[in-house]
C-alpha positions as CSV (number, residue, x, y, z in Angstrom):
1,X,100.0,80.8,91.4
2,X,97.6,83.4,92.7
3,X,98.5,86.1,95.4
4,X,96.6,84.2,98.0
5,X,98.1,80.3,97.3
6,X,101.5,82.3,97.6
7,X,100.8,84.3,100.9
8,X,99.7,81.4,102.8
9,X,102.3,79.3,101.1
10,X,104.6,81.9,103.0
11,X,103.5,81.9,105.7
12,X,104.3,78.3,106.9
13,X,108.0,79.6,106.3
14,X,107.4,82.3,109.0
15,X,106.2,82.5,112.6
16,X,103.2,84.5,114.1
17,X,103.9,88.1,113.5
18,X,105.1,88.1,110.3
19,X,105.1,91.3,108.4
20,X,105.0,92.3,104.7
21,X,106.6,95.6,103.2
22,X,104.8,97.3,99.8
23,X,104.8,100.4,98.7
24,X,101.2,100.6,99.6
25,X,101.5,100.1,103.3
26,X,103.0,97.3,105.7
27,X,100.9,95.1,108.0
28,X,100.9,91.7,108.9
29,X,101.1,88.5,107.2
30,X,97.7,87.1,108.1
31,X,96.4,90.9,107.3
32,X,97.4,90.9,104.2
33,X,95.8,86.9,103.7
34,X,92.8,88.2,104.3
35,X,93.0,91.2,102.3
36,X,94.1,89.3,99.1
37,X,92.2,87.8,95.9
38,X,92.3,84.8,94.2
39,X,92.8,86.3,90.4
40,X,95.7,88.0,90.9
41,X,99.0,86.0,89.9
42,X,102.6,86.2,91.0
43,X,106.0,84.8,91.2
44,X,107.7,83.8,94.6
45,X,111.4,83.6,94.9
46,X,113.7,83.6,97.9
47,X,116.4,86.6,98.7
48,X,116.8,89.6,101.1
49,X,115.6,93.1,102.1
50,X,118.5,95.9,103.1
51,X,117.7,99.3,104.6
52,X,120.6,101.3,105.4
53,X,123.4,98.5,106.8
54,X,120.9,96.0,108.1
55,X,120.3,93.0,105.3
56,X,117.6,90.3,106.3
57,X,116.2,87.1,104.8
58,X,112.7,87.7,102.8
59,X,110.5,85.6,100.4
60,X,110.1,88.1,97.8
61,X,106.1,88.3,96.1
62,X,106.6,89.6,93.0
63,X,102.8,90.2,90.3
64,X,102.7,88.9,86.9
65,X,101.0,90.5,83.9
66,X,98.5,88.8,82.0
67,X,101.2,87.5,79.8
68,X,102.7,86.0,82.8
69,X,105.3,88.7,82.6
70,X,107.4,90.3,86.1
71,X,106.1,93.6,86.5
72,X,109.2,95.9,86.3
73,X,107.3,99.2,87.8
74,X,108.9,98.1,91.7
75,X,105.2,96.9,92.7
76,X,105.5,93.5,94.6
77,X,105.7,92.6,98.5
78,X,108.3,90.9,100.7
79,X,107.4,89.4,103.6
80,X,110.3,89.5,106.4
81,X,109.7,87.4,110.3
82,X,108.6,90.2,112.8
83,X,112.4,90.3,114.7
84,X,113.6,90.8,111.1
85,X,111.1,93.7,110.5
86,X,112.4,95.3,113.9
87,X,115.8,95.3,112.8
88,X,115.1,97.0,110.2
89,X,114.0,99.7,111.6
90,X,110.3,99.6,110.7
């Protein structure tokens, strides 16, 4: 599935205001729709984010390689609801 198809795939799991952590730099769910191409492909799967004590529920975006490979080098994205993201401290 490409990075778009997965993203609003996502987001019908969340309500308005959802947010997605990278490395890169957080910003909203519909933000980051827009900002995303079609070629790019990826794995979704289901788990958590923790910072410090706090653990919430996120859908976890993870790239491919052209092989259809995880990435290992941390890149990615998880998207968390915004009440989540708050708790977290973000």
């Amino acid at each position: 599935m490409n990075l778009r198809e997965a993203l609003e795939e996502v987001r019908g799991e969340f309500e308005e205001g959802a947010m997605v952590i990278s490395s890169a730099q957080d910003r909203t769910l519909e933000e980051e729709i827009l900002a995303s191409d079609e070629v790019r492909q990826v794995w979704v799967e289901w788990g958590e984010v923790i910072q410090d004590d706090v653990s919430v529920p996120a859908t976890h975006v993870l790239f491919l390689d052209e092989d259809g490979y995880m990435l290992r080098d941390g890149s990615g994205m998880s998207v968390v609801s915004a009440r989540d993201y708050g708790r977290l401290g973000r």
